[in-house]
C-alpha positions as CSV (number, residue, x, y, z in Angstrom):
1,X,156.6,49.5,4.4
2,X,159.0,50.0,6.8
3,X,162.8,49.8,5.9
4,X,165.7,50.2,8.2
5,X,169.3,51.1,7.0
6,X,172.6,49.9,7.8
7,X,175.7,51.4,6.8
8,X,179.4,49.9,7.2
9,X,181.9,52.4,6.7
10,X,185.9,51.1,6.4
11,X,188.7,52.4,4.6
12,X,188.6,50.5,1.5
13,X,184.9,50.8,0.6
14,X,181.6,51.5,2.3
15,X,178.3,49.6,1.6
16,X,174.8,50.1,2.8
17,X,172.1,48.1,2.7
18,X,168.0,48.5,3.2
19,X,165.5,46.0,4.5
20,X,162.8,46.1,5.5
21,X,160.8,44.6,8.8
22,X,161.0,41.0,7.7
23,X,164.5,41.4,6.9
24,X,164.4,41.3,3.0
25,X,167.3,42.7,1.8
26,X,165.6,45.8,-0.8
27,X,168.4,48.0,-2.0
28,X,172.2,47.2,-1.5
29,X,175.1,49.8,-2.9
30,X,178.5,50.1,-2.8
31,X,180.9,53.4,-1.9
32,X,184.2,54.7,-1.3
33,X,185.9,55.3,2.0
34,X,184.5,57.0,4.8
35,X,187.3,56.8,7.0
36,X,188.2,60.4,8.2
37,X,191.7,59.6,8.7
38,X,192.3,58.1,5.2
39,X,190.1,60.7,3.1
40,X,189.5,63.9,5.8
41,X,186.3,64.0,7.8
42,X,184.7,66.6,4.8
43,X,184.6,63.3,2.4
44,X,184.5,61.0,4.4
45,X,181.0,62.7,4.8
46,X,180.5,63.7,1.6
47,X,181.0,60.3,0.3
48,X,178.4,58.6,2.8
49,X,176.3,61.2,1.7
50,X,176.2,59.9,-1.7
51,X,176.3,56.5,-0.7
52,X,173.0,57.0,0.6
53,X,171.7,58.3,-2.2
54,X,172.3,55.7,-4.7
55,X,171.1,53.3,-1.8
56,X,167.9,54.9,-2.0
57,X,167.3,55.5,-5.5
58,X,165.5,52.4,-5.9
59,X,163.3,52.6,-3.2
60,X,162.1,56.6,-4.6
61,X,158.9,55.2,-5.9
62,X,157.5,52.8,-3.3
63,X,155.8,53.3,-0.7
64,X,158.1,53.1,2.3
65,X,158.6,54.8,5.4
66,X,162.5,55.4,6.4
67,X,162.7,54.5,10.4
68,X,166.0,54.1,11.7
69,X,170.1,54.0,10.8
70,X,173.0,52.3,12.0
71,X,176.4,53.3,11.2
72,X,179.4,51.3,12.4
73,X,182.4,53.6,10.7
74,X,186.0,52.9,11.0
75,X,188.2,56.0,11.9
76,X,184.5,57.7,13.7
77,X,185.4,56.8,17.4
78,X,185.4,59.5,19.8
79,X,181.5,61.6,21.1
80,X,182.5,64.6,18.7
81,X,183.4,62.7,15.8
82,X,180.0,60.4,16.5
83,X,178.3,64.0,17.3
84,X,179.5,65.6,14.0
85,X,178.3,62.4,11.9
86,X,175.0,62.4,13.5
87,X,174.5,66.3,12.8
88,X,175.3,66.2,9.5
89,X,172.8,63.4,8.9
90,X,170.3,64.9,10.6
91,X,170.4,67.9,8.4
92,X,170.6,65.4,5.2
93,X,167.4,63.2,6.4
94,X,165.6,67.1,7.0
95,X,166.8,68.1,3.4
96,X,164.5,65.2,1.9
97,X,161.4,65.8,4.8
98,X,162.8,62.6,6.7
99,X,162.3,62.2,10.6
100,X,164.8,58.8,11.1
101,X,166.6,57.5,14.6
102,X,170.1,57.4,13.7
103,X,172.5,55.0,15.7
104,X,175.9,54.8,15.6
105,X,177.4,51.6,16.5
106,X,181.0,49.8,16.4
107,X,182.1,47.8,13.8
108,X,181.8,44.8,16.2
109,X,178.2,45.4,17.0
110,X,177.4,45.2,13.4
111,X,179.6,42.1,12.6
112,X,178.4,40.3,15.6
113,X,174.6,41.2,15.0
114,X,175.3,39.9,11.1
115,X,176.4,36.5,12.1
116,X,174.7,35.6,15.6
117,X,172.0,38.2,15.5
118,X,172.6,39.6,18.9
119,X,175.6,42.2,20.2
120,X,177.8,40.5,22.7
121,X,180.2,37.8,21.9
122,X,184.0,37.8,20.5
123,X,185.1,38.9,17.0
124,X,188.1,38.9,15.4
125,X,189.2,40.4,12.1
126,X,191.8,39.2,9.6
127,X,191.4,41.4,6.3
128,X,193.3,44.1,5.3
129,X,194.0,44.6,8.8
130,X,193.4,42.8,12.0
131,X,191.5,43.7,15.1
132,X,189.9,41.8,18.4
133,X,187.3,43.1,20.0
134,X,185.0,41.3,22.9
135,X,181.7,42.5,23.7
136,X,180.1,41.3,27.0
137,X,176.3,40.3,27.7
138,X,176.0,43.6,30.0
139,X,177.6,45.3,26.7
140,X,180.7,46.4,27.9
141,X,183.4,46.4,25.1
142,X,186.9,45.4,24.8
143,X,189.4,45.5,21.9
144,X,192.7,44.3,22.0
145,X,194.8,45.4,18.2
146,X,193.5,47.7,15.2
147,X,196.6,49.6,15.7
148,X,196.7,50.0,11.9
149,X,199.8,48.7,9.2
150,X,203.1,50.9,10.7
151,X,202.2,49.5,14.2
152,X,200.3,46.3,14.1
153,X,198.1,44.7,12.2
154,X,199.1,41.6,13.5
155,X,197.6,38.1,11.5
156,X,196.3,40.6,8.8
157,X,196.7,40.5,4.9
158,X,198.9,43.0,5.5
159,X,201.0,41.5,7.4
160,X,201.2,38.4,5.5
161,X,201.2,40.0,1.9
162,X,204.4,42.0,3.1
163,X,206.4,38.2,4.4
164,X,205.2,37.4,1.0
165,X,207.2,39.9,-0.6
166,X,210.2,39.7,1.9
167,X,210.1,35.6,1.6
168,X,210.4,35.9,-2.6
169,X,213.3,38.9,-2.2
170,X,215.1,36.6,0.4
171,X,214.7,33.5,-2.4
172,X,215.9,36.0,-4.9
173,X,219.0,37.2,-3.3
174,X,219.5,32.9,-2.0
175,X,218.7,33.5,1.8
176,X,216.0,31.4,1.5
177,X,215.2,27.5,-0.4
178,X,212.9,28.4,-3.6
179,X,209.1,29.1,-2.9
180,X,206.4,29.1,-5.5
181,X,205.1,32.4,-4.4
182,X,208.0,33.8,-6.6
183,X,206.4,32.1,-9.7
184,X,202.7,32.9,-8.7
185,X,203.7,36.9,-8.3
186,X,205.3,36.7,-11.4
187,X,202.2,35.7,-13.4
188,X,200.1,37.7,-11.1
189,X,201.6,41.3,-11.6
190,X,203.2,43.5,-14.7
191,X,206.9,42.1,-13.4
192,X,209.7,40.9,-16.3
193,X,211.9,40.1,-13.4
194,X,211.5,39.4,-9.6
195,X,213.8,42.5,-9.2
196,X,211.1,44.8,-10.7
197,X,209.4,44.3,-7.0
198,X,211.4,47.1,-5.9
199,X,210.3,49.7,-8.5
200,X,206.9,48.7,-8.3
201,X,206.1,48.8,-4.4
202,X,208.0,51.7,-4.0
203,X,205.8,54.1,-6.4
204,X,204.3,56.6,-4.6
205,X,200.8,55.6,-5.5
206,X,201.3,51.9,-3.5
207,X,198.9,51.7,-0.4
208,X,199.2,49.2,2.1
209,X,195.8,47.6,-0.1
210,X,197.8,46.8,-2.5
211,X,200.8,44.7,-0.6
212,X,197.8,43.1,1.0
213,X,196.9,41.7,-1.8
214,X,199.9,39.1,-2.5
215,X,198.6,37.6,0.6
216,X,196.5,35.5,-2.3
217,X,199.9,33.8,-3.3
218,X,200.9,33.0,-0.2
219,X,197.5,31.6,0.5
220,X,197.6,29.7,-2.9
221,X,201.3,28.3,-2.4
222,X,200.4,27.1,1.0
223,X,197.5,25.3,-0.5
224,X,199.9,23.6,-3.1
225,X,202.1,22.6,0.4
226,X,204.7,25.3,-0.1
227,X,207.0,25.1,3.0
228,X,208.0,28.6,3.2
229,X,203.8,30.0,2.4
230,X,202.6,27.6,5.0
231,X,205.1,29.4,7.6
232,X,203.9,32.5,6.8
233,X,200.0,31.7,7.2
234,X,200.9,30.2,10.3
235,X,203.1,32.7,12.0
236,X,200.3,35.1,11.4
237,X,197.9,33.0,12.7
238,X,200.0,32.4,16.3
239,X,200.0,36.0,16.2
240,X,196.5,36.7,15.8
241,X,195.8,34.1,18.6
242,X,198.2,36.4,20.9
243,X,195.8,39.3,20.6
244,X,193.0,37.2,21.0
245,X,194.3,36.0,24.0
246,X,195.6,38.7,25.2
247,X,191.4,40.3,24.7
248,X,190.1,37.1,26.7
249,X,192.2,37.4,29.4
250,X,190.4,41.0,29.6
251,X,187.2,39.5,30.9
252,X,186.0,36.3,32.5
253,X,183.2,35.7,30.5
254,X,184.8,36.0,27.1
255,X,187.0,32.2,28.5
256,X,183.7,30.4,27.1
257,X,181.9,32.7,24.7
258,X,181.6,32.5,21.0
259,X,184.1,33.3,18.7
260,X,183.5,34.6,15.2
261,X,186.0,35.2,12.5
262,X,185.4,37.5,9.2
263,X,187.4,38.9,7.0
264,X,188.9,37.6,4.1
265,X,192.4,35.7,5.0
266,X,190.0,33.8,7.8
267,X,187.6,33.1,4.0
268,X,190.2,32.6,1.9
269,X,193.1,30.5,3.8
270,X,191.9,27.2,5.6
271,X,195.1,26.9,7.0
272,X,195.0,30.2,9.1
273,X,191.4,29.5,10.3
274,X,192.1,26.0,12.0
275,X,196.2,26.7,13.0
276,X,194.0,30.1,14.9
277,X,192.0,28.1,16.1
278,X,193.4,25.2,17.7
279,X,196.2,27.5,19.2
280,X,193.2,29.6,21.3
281,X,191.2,25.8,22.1
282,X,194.5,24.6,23.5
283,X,194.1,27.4,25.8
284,X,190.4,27.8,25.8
285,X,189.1,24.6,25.2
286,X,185.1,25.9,26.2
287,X,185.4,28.6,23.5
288,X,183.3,28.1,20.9
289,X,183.0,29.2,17.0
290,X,179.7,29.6,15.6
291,X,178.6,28.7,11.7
292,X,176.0,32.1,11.8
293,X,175.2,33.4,9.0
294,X,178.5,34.4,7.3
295,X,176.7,35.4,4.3
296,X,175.4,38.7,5.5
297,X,177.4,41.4,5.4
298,X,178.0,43.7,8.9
299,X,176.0,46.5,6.2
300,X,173.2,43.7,6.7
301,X,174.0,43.5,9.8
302,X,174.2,47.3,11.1
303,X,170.8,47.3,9.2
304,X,168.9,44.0,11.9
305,X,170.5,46.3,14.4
306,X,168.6,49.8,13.4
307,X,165.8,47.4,13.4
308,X,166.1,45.9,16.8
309,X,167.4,49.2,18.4
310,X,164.4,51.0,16.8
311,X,162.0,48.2,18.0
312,X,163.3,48.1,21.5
313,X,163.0,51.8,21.4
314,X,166.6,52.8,22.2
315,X,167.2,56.1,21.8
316,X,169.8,57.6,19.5
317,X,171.6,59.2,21.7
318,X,175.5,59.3,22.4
């Protein structure tokens, strides 16, 4: 049996998946960060390296034949960081008696490949952070964003996690009308008083994760038609569209390609998927987003794409 790996490396967590020919998923695990520029390059590498180890532990006893890789990393962007990664894999797959293609790819590719099953299209990202990138048919890549938390991030959770927390302080302090987000953080985190914010985002050991994650009661008062929630969601979806905008206007053929949106304030919050939407069809009426596959994870994806690369007999070259 053939199987094909994919690997999606971000700075939160890095999962790899195996499948084989057919596309049945056969081993799926779960890592760390890999980003270089979060935990240095030596474990960022050392963790994929272990990554693929528990990925494979399951697959020890069949009988399988290990063909290609596709990594799409976050942080891994210039020739000698891609050069260094590829290296150090080589000497890992010759370690265990493995010959395997190994491809590194953006985190676009992958995404793209997971939900259309091809490479060229538009993508946009509202997680953690937020990126655009646009990838045409002749495969020339554009990206508009990813600047990262101090100087973008626009539309991200980010982004909307830290309006949360200034909306609730501006309630506090009677700036602002009440908002429920100030009871739903209450409940949600070890507070006694909304004054306790202070203390608590300012420990050293907050990362920009963790004010992230009170995007979920904005999301969930805006749901419950909280008027100060439902501004936030929407601000950062009008600034979301602005980058995507700003990527179409890049190239002509991205006026009328298909769109997709991943990530998990474009899951989680209804109200930022259609207010991002309509605001880029009022400009781009022929632009189109795809229902895909959603379910698959860019891991999956990155794995179709050492597949098809493999098949078409790319070579894994920089």
């Amino acid at each position: 049996m053939e199987i094909f790996i994919g690997v999606d490396g971000g700075g939160t967590k890095t999962e790899a998946t195996a499948i084989s020919s057919s596309g049945e998923m056969l081993s799926r695990y779960t890592g760390g960060s890999t980003n270089p520029y979060i935990v240095t390059m030596d474990k960022a590498l050392e963790e994929l390296q272990r990554v693929l180890n528990e990925l494979l532990k399951p697959l020890s006893d069949r009988a399988t034949q290990l063909t290609s890789i596709c990594l799409g990393m976050s942080g891994i962007s210039s020739v000698k960081e891609r050069q260094l990664v590829q290296s150090q894999l080589r000497s890992y797959f010759q370690e265990q008696q493995l010959s395997i293609r190994i491809y590194m790819r953006s985190e676009a590719e992958i995404s793209l490949m997971a939900v259309l099953e091809r490479q060229y299209g538009i993508l946009a990202i509202s997680g953690t952070g937020s990126n655009t990138y646009g990838i045409t048919k002749s495969g020339h890549t554009y990206r508009v964003g990813g600047w990262g938390h101090l100087l973008g991030d626009e539309g991200s959770g980010y982004q909307i996690g830290l309006q949360t927390l200034k909306s609730v302080i501006k309630t506090h302090e009677g700036i602002e009308p009440p908002t429920a987000m100030s009871s739903l953080i209450m409940a949600a985190y070890p507070l006694e008083h909304i004054t306790d914010l202070k203390s608590y985002i300012y420990q050293p050991a907050i990362t920009k994760q963790d004010i992230a994650s009170f995007a979920r009661c904005c999301i969930e008062a805006a749901q419950a038609g909280d008027e100060a929630a439902s501004r936030i969601i929407q601000q950062q979806a009008e600034e979301l569209a602005e980058t995507t905008r700003a990527l179409i206007r890049q190239h002509t053929e991205f006026a009328e390609s298909e769109l997709v949106r991943i990530g998990s304030i474009f899951k989680h919050s209804r109200l930022f998927r259609e207010t991002y939407s309509h605001l880029l069809l009022t400009r781009y009426p022929k632009l189109r987003f795809p229902e895909g596959n959603y379910e698959r994870t860019p891991a999956h994806g990155a794995a179709l794409l050492a597949c098809k690369l493999f098949r078409d007999g790319v070579p894994d070259i920089l």
